[in-house]
Backbone as ProteinMPNN parsed JSONL, in Angstrom:
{"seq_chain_A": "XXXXXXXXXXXXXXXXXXXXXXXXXXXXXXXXXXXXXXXXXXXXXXXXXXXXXXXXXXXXXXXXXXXXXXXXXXXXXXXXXXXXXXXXXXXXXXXXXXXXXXXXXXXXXXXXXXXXXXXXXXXXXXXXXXXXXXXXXXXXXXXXXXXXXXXXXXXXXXXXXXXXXXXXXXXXXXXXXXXXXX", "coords_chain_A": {"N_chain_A": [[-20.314, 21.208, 8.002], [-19.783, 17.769, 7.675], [-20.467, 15.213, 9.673], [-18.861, 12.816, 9.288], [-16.822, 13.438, 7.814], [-14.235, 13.149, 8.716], [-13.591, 10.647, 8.253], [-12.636, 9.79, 5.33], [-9.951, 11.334, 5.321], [-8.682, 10.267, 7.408], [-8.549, 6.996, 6.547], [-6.726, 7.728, 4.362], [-4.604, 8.156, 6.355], [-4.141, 5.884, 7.029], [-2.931, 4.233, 5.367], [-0.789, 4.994, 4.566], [0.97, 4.333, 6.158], [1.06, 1.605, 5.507], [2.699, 1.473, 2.594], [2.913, 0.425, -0.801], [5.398, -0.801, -1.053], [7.632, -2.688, 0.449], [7.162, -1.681, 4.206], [8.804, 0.458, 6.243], [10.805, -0.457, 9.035], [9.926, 0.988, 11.328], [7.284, 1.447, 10.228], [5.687, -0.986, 9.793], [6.238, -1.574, 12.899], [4.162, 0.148, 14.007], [1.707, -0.721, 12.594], [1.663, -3.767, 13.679], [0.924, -2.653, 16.356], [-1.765, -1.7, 15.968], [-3.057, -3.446, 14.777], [-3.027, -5.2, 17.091], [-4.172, -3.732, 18.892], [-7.138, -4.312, 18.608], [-10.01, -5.019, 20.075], [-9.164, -3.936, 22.476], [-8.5, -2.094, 25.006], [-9.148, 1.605, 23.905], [-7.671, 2.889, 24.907], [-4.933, 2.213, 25.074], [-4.135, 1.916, 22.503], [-4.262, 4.837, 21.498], [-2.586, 5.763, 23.099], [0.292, 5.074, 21.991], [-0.292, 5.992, 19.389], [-1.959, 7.992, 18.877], [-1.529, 9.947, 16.79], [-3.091, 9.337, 14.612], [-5.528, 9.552, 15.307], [-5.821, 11.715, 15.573], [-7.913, 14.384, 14.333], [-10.09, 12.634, 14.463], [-13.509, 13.154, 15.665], [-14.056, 13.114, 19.412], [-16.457, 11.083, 20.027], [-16.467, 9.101, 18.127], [-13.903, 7.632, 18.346], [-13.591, 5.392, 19.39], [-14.557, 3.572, 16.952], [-13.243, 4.21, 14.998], [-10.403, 3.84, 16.007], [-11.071, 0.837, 15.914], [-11.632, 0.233, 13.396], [-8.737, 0.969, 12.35], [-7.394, -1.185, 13.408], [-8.199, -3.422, 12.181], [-7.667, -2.557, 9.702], [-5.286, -3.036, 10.194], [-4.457, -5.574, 10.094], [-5.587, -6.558, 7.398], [-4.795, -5.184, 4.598], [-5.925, -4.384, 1.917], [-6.228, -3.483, -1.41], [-8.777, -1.375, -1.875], [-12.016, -2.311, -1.183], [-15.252, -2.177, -2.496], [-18.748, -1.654, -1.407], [-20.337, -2.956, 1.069], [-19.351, -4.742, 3.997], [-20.908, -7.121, 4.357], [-21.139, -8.18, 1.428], [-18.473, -8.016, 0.419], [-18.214, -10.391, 2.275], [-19.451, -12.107, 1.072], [-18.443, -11.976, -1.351], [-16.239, -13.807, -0.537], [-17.24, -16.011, 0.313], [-18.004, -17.243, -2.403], [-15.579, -17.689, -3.327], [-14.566, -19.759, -2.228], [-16.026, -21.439, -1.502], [-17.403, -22.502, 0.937], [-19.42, -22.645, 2.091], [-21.587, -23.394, 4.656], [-20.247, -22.769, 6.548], [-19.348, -20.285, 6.197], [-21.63, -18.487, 6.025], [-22.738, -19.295, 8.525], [-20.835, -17.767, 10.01], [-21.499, -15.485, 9.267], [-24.039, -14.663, 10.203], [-23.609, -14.564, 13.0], [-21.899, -12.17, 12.636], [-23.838, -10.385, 11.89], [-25.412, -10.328, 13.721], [-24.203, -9.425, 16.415], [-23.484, -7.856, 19.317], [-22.586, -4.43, 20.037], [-20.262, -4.751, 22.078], [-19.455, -7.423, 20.756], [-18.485, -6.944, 18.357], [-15.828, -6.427, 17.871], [-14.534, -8.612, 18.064], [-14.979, -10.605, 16.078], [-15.313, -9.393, 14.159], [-12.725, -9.22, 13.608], [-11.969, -11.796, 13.299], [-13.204, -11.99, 10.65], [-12.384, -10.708, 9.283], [-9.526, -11.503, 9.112], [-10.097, -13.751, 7.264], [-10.598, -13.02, 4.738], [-8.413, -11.901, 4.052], [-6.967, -14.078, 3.731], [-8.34, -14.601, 1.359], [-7.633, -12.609, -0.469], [-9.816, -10.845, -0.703], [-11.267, -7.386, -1.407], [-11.754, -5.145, 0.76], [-14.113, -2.37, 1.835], [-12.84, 0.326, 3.067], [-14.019, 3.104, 4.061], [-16.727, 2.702, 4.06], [-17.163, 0.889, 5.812], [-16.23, 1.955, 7.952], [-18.325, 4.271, 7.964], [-20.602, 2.156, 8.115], [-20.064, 0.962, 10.978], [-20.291, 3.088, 12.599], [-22.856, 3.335, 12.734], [-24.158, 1.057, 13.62], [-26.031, 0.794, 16.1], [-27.753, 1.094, 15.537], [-31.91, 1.939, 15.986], [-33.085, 0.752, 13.625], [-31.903, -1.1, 12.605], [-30.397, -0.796, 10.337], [-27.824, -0.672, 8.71], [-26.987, -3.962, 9.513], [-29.281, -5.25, 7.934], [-28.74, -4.119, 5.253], [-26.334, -5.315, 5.102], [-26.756, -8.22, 4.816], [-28.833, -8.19, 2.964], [-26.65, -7.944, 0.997], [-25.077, -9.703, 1.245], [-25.849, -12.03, 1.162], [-27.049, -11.47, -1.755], [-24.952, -11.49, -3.577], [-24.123, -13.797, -3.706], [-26.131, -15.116, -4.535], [-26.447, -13.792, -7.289], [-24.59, -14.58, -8.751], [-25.005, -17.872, -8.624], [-25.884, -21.121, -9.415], [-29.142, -21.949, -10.896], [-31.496, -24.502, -9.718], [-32.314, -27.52, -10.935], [-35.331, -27.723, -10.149], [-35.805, -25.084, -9.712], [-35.347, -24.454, -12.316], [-37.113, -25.521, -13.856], [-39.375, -24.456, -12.655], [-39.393, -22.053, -13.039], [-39.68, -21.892, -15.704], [-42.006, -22.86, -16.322], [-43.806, -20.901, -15.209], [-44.07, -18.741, -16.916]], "CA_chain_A": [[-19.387, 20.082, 7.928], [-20.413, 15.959, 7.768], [-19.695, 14.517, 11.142], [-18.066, 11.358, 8.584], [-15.329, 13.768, 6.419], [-13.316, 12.944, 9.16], [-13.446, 9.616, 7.263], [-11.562, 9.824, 4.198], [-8.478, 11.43, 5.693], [-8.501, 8.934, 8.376], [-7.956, 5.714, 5.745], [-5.228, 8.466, 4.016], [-3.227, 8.003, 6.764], [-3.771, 3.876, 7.664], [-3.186, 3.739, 3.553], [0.66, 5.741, 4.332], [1.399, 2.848, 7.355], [1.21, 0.463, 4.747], [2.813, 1.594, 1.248], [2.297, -1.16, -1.174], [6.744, -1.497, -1.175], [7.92, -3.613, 1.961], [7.097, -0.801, 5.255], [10.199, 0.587, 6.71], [10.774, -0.827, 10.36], [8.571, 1.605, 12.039], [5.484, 1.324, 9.915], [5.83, -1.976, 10.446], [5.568, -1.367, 14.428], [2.953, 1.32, 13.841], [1.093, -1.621, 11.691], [1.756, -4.293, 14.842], [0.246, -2.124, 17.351], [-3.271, -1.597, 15.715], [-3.353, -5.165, 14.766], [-3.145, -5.838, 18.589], [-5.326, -2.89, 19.898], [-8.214, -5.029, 18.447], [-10.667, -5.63, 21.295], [-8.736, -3.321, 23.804], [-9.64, -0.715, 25.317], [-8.793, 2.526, 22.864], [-6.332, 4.022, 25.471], [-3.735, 1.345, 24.683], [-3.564, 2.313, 20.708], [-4.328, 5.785, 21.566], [-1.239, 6.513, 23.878], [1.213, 5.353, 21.055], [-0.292, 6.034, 17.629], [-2.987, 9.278, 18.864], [-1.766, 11.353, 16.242], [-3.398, 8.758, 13.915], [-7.149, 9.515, 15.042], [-6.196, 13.389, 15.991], [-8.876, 14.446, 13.785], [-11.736, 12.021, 14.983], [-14.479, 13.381, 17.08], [-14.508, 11.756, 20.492], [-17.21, 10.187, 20.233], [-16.336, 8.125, 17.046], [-12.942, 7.417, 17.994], [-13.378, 3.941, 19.904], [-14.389, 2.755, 15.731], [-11.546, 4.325, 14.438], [-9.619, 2.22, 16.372], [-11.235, -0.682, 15.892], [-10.988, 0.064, 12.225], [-7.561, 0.682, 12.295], [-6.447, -2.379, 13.588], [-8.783, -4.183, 11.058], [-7.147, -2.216, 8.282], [-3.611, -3.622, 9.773], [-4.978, -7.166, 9.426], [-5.718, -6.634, 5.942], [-5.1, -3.538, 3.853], [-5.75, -5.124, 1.053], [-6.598, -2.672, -2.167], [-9.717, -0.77, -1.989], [-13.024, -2.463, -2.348], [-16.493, -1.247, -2.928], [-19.585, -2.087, -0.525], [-20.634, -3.52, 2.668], [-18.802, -6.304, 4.252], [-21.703, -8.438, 3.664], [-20.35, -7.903, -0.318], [-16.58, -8.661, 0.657], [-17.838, -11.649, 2.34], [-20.226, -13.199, -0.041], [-17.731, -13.028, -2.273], [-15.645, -14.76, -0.094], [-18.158, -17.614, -0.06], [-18.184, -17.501, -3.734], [-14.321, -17.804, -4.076], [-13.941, -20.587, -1.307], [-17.616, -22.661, -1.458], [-17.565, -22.696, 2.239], [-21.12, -22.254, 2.338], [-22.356, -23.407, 5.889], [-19.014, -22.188, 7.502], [-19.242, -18.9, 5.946], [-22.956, -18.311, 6.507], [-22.794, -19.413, 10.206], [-20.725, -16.708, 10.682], [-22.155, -13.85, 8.93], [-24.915, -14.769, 10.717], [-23.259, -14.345, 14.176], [-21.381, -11.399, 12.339], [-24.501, -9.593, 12.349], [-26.182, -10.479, 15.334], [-23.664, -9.227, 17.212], [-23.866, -6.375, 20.086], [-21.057, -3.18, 19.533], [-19.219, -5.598, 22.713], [-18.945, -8.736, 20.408], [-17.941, -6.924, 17.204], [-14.074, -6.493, 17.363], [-14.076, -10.259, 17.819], [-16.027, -11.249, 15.237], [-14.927, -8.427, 12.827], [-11.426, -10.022, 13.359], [-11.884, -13.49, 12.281], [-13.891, -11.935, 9.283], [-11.263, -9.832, 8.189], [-8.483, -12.634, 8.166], [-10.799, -14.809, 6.314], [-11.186, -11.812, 3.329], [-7.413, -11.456, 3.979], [-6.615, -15.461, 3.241], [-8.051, -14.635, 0.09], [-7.456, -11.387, -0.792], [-11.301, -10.454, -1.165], [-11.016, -6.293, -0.896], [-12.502, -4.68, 1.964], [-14.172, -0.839, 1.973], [-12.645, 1.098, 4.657], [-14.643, 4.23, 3.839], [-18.213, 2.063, 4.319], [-17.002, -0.629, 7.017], [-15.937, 2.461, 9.134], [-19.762, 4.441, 8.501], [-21.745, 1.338, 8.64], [-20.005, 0.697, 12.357], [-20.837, 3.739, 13.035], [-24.34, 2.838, 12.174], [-24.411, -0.186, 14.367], [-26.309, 0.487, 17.31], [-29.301, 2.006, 15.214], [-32.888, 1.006, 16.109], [-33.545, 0.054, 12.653], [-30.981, -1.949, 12.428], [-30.074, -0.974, 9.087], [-26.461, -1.749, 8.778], [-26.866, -5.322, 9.159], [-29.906, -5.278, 6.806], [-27.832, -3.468, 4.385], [-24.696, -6.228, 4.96], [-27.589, -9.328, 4.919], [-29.009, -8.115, 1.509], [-25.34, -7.909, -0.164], [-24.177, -11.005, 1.432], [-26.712, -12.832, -0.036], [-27.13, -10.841, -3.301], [-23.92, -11.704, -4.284], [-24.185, -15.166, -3.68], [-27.325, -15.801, -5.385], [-26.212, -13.289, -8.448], [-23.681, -16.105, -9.644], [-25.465, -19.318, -8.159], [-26.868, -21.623, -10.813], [-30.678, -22.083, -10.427], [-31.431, -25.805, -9.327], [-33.18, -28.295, -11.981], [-36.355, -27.193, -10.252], [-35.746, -23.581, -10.178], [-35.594, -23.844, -13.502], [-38.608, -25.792, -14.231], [-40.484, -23.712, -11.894], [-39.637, -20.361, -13.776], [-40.672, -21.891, -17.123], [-43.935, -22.766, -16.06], [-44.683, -19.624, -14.934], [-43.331, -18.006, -18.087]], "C_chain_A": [[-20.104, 18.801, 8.363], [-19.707, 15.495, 8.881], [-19.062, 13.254, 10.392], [-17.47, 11.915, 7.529], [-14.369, 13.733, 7.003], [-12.804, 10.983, 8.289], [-11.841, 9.121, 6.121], [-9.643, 10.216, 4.348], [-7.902, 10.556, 6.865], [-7.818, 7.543, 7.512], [-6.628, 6.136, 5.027], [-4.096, 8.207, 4.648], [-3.245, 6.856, 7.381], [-3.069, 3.761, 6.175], [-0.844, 4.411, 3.703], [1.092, 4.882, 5.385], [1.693, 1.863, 6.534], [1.436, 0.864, 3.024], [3.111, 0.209, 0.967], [3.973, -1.669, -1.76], [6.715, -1.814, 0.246], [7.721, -1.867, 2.877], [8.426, -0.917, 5.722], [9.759, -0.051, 8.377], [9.421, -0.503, 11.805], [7.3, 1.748, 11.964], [5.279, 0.159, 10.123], [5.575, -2.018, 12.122], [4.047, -0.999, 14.662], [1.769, 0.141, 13.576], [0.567, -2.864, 13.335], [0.685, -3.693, 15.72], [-0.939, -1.802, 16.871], [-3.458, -2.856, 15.573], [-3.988, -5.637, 16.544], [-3.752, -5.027, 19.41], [-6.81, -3.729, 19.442], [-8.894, -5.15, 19.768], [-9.931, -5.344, 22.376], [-9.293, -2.326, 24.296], [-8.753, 0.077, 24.43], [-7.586, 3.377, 23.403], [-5.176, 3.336, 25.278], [-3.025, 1.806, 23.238], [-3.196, 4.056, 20.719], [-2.443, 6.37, 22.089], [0.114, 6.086, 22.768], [1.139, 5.985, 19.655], [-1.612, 7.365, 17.658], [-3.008, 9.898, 17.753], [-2.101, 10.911, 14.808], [-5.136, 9.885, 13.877], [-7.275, 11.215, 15.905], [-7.348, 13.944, 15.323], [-10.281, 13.799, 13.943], [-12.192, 12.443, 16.164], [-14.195, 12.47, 18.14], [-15.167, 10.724, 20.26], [-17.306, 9.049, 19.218], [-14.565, 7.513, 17.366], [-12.647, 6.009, 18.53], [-13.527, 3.033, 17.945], [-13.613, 2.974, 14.828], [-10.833, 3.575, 14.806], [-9.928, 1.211, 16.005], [-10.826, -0.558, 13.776], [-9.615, 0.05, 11.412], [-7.05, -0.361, 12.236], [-7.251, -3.576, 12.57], [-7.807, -4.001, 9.887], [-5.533, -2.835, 8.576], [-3.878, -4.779, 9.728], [-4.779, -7.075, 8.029], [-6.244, -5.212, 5.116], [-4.955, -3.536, 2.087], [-6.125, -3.362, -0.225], [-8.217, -2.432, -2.122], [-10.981, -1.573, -2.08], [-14.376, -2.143, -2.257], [-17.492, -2.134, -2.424], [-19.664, -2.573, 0.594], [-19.823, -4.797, 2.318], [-19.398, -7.289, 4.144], [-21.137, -8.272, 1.866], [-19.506, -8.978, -0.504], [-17.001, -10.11, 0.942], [-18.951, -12.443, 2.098], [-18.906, -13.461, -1.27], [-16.231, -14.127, -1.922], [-16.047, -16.176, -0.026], [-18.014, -17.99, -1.349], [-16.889, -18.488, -4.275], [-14.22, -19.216, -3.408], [-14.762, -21.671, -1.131], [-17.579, -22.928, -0.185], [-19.008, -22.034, 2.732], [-21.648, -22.094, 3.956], [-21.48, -22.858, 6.92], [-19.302, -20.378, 7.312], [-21.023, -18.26, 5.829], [-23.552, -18.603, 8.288], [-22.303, -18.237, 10.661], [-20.64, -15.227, 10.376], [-23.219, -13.621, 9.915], [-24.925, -14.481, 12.087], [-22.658, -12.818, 14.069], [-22.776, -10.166, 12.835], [-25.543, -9.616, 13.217], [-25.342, -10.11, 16.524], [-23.876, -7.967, 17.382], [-22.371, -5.946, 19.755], [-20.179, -4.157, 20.754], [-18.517, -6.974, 21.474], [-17.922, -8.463, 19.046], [-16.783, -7.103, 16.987], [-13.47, -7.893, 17.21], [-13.886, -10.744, 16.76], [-15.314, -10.988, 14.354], [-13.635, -9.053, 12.225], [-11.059, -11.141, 12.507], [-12.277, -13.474, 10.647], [-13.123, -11.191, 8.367], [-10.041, -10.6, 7.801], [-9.187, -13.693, 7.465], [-10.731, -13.885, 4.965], [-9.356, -11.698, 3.121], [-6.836, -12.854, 3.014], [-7.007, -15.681, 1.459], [-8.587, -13.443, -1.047], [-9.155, -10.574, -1.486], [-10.681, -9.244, 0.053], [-12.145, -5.707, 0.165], [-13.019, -2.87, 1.495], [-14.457, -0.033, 3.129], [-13.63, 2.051, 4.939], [-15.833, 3.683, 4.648], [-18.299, 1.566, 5.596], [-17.15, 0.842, 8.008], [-17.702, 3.404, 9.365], [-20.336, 3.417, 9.275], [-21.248, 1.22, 10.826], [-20.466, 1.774, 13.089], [-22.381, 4.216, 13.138], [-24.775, 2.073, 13.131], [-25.611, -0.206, 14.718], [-28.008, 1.053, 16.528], [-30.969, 1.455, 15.03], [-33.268, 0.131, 14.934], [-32.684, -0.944, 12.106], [-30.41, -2.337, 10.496], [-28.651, -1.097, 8.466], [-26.686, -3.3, 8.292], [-28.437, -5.773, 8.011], [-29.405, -5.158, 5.375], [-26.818, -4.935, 4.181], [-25.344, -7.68, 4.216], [-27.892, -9.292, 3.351], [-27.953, -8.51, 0.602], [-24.801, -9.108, -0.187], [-24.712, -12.0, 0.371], [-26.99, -12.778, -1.822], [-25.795, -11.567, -3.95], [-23.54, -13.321, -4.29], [-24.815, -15.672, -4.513], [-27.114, -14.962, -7.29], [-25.242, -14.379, -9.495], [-24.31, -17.169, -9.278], [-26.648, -19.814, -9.19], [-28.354, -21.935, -10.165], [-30.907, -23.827, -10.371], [-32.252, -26.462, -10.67], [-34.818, -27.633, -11.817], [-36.691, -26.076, -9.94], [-36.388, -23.319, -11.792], [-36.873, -24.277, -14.123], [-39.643, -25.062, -14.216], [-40.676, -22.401, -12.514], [-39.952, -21.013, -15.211], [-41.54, -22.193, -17.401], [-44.342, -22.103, -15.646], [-44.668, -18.685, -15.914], [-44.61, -17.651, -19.358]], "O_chain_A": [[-20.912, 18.79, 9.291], [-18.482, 15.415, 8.963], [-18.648, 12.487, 11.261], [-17.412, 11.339, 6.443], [-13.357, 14.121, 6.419], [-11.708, 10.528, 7.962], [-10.76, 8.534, 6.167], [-8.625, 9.736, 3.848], [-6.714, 10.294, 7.052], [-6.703, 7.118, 7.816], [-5.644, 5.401, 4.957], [-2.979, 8.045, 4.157], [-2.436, 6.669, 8.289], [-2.541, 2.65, 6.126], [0.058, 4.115, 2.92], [2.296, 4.841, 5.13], [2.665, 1.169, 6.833], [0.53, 0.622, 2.226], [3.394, -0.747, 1.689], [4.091, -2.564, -2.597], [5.948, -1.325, 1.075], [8.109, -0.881, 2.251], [9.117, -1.936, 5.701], [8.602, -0.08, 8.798], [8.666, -1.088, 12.581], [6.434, 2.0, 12.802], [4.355, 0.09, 10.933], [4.554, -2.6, 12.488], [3.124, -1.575, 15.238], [0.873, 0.112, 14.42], [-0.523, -2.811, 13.905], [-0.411, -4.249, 15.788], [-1.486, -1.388, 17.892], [-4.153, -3.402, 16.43], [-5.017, -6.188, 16.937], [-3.95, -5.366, 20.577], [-7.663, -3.593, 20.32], [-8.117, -5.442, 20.677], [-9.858, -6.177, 23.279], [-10.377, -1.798, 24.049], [-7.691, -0.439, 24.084], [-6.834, 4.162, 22.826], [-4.195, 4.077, 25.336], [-1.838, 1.984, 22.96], [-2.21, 4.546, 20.168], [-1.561, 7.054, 21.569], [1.014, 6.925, 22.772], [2.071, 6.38, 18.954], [-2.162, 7.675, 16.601], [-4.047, 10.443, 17.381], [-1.722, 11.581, 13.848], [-5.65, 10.573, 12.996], [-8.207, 11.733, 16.52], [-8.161, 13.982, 16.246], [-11.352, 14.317, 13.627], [-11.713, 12.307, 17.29], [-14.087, 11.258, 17.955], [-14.704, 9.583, 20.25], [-18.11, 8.132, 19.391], [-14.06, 6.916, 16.416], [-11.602, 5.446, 18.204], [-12.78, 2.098, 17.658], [-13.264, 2.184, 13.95], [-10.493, 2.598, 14.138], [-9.019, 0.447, 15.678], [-9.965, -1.166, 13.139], [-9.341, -0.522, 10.357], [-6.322, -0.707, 11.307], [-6.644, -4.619, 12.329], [-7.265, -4.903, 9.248], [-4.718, -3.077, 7.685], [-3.126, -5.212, 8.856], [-3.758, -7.544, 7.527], [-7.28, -4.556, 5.007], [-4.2, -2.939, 1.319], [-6.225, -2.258, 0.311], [-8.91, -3.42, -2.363], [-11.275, -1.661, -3.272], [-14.325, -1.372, -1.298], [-17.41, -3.313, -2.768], [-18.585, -2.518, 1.183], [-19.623, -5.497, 1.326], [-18.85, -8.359, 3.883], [-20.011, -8.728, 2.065], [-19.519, -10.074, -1.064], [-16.522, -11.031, 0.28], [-19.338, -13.345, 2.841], [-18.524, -14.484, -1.838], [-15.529, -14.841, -2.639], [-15.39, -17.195, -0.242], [-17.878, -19.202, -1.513], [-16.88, -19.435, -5.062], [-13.684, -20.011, -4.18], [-14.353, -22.739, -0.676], [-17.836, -24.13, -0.122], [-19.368, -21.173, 3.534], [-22.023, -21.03, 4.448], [-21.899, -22.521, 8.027], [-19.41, -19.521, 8.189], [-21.054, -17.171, 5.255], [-24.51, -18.162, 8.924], [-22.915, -17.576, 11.499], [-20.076, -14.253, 10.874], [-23.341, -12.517, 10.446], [-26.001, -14.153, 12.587], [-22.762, -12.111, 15.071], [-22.742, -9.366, 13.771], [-26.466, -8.803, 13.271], [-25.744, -10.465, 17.633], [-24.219, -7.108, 16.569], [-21.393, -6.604, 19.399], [-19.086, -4.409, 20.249], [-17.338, -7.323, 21.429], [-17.004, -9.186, 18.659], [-16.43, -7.828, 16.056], [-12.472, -8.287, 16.606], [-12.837, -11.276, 16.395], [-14.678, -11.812, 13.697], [-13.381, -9.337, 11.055], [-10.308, -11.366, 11.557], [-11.992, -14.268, 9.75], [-13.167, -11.069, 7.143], [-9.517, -10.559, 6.688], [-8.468, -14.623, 7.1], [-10.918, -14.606, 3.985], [-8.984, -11.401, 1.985], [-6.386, -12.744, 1.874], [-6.466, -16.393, 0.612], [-9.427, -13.382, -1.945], [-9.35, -9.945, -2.526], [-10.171, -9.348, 1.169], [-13.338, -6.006, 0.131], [-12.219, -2.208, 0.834], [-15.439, 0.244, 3.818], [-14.185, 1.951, 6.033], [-16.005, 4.096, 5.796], [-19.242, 1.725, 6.371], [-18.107, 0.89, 8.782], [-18.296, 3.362, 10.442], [-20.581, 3.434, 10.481], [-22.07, 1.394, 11.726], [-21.028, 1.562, 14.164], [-22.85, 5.273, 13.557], [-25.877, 2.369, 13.592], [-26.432, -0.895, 14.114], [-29.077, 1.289, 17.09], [-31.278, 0.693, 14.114], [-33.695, -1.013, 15.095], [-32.964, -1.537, 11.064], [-30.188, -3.333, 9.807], [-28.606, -1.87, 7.509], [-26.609, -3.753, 7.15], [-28.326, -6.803, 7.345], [-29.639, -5.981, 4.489], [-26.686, -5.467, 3.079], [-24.747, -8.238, 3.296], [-27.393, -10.095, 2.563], [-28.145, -9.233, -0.376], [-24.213, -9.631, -1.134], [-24.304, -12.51, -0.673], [-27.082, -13.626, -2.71], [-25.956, -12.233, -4.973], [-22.631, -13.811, -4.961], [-24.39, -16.557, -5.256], [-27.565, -15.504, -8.299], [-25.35, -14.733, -10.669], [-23.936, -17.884, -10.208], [-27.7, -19.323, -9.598], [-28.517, -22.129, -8.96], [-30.266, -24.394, -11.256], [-32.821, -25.645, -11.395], [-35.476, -27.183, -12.755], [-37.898, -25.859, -9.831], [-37.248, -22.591, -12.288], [-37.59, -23.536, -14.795], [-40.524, -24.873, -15.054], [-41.724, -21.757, -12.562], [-40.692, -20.279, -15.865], [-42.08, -22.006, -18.492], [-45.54, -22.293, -15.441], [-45.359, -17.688, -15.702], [-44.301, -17.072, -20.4]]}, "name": "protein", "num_of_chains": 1, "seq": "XXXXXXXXXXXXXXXXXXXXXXXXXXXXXXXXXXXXXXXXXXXXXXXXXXXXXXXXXXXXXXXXXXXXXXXXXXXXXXXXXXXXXXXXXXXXXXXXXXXXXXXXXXXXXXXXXXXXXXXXXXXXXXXXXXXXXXXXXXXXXXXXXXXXXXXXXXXXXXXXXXXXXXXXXXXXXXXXXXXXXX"}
């Protein structure tokens, strides 16, 4: 067994908190209270909503939480790659270039203390305009974090950028420059 197939049935049941008709009263609560375990300690979310992250190993269950309460920020529909991805193409949609590059840039320079902050602000920014998030990935890569090679945020850095520069017109002397080398 993959210490990350606790995974998939994990987002199964943030994905049944939030059906995509109005939440009855209580998922609604349920919803509330991860929102606001953000940057708590894990025994706060834990003691009402445990039988969320029954299935997560110990030792992964402080980023369950934190992903939880991300996913009640914004549980937007499904989307595919690293959060550097999501939020290049948030730059793309919004042209907030030096705003939204300042704080990728803090995004991934941050220690496993600074993340839930960070993660926060970056997830209602993706939320403001509905750029999809991938729970599946977001919740490995965090579990990735702390790793000497620091490949996570390599990984996020590449995409952020990639996806920036994949649509971005080439400057007058871009283009010069590639048809004299041509």
């Amino acid at each position: 067994m993959n210490d990350h197939d606790w995974i998939r049935p994990f987002i199964a049941k943030l994905r049944v908190l939030d059906p995509p008709d109005k939440p009855q009263d209580a998922k609604r609560a349920e919803l509330a209270h991860l929102r606001q375990g953000v940057g708590k300690p894990v025994v706060e979310t834990l003691g009402k909503l445990g039988w969320i992250f029954a299935e997560v190993a110990e030792w992964n269950v402080e980023t369950a939480v934190l992903v939880a309460g991300l996913f009640a920020i914004h549980s937007a529909p499904h989307g595919k790659g690293t959060l550097g991805k999501s939020l290049g193409q948030y730059k793309l949609q919004t042209g907030a270039d030096d705003s939204t590059d300042k704080r990728f840039a803090h995004l991934v320079d941050s220690s496993r203390e600074d993340l839930p902050e960070r993660l926060r602000h970056v997830v209602r920014l993706l939320k403001s305009k509905d750029v999809p998030i991938d729970w599946f990935r977001l919740t490995e890569d965090l579990l990735g974090w702390d790793r000497e090679s620091r490949s996570v945020q390599w990984n996020w850095s590449r995409d952020f950028w990639r996806s920036y520069a994949a649509t971005a017109e080439p400057t007058e002397t871009e283009t010069q420059t590639i048809a004299s080398t041509s």
